[in-house]
C-alpha positions in Angstrom: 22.5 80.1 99.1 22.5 83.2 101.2 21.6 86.5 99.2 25.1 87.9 99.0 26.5 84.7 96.8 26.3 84.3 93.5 25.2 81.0 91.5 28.4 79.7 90.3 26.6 79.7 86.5 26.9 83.7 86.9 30.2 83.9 88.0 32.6 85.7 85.4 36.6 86.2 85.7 37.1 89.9 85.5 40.9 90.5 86.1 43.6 87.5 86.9 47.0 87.2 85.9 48.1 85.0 82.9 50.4 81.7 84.5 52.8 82.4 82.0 53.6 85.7 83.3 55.9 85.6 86.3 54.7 86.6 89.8 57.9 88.9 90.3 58.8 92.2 90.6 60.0 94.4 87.9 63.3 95.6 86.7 61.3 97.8 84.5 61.4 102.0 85.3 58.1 103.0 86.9 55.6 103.3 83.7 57.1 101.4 81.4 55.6 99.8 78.5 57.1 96.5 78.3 55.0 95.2 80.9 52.2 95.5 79.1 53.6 93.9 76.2 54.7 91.5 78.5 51.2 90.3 79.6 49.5 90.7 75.8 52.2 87.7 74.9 51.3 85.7 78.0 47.7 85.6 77.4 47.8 84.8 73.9 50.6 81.8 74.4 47.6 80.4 76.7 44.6 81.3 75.1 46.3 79.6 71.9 47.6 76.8 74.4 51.5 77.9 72.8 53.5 78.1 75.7 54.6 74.6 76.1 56.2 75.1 72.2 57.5 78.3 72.7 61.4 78.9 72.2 61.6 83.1 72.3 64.4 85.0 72.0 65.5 88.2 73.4 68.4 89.8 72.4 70.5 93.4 74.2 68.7 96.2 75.6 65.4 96.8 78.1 64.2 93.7 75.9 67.0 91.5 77.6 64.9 91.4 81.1 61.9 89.5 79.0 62.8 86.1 80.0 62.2 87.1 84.0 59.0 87.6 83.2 57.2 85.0 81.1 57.6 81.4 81.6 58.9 80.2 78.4 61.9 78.8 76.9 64.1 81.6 76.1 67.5 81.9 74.3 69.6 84.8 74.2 71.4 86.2 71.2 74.2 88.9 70.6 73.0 92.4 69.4 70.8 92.6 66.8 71.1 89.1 66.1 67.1 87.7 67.6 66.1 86.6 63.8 69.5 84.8 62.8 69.1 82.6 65.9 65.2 82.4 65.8 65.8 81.1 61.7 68.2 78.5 63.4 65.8 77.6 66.1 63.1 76.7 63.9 64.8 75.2 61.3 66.1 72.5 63.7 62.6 72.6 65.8 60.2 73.1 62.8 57.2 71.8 65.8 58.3 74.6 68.1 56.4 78.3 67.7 59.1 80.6 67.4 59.0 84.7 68.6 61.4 87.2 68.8 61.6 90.3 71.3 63.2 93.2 69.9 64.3 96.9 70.9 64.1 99.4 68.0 67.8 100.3 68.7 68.4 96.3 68.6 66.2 95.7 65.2 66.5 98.8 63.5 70.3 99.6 63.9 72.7 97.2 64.2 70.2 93.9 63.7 68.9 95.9 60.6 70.1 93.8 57.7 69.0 90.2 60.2 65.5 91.7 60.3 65.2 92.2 56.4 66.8 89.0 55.1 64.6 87.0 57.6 61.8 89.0 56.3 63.2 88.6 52.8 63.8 84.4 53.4 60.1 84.4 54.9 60.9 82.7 57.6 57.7 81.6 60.0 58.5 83.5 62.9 56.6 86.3 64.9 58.6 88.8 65.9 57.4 91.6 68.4 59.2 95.1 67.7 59.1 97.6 70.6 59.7 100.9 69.3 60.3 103.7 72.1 62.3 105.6 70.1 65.6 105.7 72.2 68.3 103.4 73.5 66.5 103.2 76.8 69.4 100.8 78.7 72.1 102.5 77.8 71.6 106.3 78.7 68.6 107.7 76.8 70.8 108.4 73.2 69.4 108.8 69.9 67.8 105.5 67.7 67.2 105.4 64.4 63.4 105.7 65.3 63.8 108.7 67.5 61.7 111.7 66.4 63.0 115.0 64.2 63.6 117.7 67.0 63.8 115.3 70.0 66.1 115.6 72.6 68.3 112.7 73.7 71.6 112.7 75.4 73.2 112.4 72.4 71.1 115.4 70.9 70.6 117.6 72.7 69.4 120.4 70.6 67.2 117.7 68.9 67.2 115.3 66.0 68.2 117.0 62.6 67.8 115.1 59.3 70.7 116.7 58.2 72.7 115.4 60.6 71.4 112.2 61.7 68.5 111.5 58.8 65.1 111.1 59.5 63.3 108.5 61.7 63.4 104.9 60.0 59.3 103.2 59.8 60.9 100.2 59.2 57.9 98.1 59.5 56.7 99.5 56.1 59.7 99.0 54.9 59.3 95.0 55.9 56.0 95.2 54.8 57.0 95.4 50.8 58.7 92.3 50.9 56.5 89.2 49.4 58.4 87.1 52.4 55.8 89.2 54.8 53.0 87.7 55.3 51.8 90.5 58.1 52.8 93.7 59.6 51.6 96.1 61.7 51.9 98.8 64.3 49.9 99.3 67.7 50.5 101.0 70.3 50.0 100.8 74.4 48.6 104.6 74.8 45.3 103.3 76.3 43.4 100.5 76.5 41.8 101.0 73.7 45.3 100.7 71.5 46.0 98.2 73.7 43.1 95.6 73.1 43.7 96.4 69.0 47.6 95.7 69.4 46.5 92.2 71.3 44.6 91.5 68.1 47.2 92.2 66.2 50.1 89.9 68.1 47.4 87.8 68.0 47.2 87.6 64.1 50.8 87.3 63.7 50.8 84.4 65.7 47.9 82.8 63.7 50.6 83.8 60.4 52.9 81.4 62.3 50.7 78.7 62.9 49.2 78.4 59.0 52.8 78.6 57.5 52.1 81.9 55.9 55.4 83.4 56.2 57.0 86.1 58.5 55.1 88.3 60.5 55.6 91.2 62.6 54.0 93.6 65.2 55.8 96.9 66.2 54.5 98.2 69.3 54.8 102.7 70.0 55.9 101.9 73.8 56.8 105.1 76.1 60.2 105.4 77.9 59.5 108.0 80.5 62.8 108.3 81.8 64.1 108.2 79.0 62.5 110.5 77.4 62.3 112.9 80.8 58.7 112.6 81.5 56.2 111.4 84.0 54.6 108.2 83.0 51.2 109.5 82.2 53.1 112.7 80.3 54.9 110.0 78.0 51.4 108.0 77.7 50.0 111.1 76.5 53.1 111.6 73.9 52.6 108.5 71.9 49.9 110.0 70.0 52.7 112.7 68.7 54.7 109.3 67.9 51.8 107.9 65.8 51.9 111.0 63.8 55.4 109.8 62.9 54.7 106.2 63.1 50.7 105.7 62.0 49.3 102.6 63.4 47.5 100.0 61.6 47.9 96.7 59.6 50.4 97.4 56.3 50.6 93.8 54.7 47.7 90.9 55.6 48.5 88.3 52.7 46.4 85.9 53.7 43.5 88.2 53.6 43.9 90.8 51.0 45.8 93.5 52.5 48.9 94.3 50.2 51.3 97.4 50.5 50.4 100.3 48.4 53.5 100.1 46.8 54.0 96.6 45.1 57.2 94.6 45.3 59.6 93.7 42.8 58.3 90.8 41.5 55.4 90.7 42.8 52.2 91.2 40.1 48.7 93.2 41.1 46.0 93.0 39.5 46.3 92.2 34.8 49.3 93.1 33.4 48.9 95.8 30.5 
C-alpha cells in the first residue's frame, strides 16, 4: 500500500446517487425543488429496500414529470384524483407500498375532497404534498396555498382574503382526522430542513409499513420562475412561507402526538 491509498476498512461513501433516481436530465426550471424531493424518495425506497413494491402515482402539474425521474412503477391519474387511484391500487395490491406525488394546486383545489375522504377512510398510503404556493405548469396563477399580498398572474396586485380567502394549511386540516396516523410539514430551504423533511418522509413510510393508517408529508418547495425570483432569492423566501405554513410534525398517533384540537369522536384524556 503506497501512502496516498487508503485501507479499504477506512473508506466511507460521501456523495453517490440513489439507483432509483434516474441518470437524466431535468425538465425541471433551473432551481427547482422537486429535485430534491425527488432524491429524499429514492434513497429512502432503497434504504427501506421499497422500490421493488412501489406502485406511485402522479397526477397534473410539475408533479406529472416524477415518473422520468425515479425508477418505480408509476400510474397516472386525472386532476386531483392521486388518492382515488392510490385507494384502488392498494386495495387490489394490499403487498404493494403505495405513495402519492401531489402539487398543492392538484391536492388542495380540485383533488380537495379525494385528499380528505382518503384521509377520512384511513387508507395506508403515503402521500408527498409539494406545496409552492402557485400553479407552477400552467403560468404562475394563484393556488389556494398562495400567500396574502403575493403577486401571481392571476393577481397581480396580490392575494386579498376578501377576494380570494386566505391561504388553505390543509395539512392541519388532515391532521384532525382520527384516519391520520401522521402529518407534517418540512421544507427544502437548506440542508438542514432538508435532512429533517427526509426524517419525516421517512416516518410516513414506516406509518405505511405498520398499518397505522394514512400519512402525509407536505414539503414548502420554491418555484423561482414562478414566483419571479432567482433561485437562491426563492430559497431565501421560504422562511416567509413558513411563517404562513409552520413546519413540524401535527399528528404522530403511534407515538403520542395528537392535534391540539381533538376530533369529533375522538376522546382525550377522562371524560368529566
Amino acid at each position: 500500500m503506497t501512502v496516498t491509498e487508503a485501507p479499504r476498512s477506512l473508506e466511507r461513501v460521501i456523495f453517490q446517487r440513489p439507483e432509483l433516481l434516474t441518470d437524466v436530465s431535468s425538465h425541471y426550471c433551473p432551481g427547482c425543488g422537486h429535485g430534491i424531493i425527488h432524491r429524499l424518495i429514492a434513497e429512502l425506497l432503497e434504504e427501506l429496500d421499497l422500490g421493488a413494491r412501489t406502485i406511485a402515482v402522479a397526477p397534473v402539474g410539475c408533479s406529472v414529470f416524477a415518473y422520468e425521474y425515479l425508477a418505480i412503477d408509476w400510474v397516472e391519474a386525472p386532476h386531483g384524483r392521486a388518492p382515488a387511484v392510490a385507494t384502488g391500487i392498494r386495495r387490489v395490491r394490499p403487498d404493494a407500498f403505495v405513495l402519492t406525488y401531489q402539487g398543492d394546486g392538484d391536492l388542495a383545489a380540485i383533488g380537495t375532497a379525494e385528499i380528505v375522504h382518503a384521509a377520512a377512510r384511513g387508507e395506508p398510503i403515503s402521500g408527498i404534498f409539494v406545496n409552492n404556493g402557485i400553479y407552477g405548469m400552467t403560468g404562475g396563477q394563484m393556488a389556494p396555498t398562495t400567500l396574502l399580498g403575493q403577486r401571481t398572474t392571476s393577481s397581480p396586485t396580490g392575494r386579498e382574503s376578501g377576494l380570494a380567502g386566505f391561504p388553505i394549511q390543509i395539512t392541519e386540516m388532515l391532521a384532525l382526522l382520527p384516519g391520520v396516523a401522521y402529518a407534517a410539514r418540512g421544507s427544502v430551504a437548506d440542508p438542514s430542513h432538508i435532512g429533517k423533511t427526509k426524517a419525516m418522509i421517512k416516518r410516513a413510510f414506516g406509518a405505511q409499513l405498520n398499518g397505522e393508517g394514512f400519512a402525509l408529508v407536505e414539503v414548502l418547495s420554491n418555484c423561482p420562475v414562478g414566483w419571479n425570483m432567482t433561485a437562491p432569492e426563492s430559497m431565501a423566501h421560504l422562511a416567509t412561507v413558513s411563517e404562513t405554513y409552520p413546519l413540524g410534525v401535527f399528528v404522530d398517533r403511534a407515538r403520542g402526538v395528537v392535534p391540539s384540537v381533538t376530533p369529533a369522536g375522538e376522546h382525550r384524556g377522562k371524560e368529566a
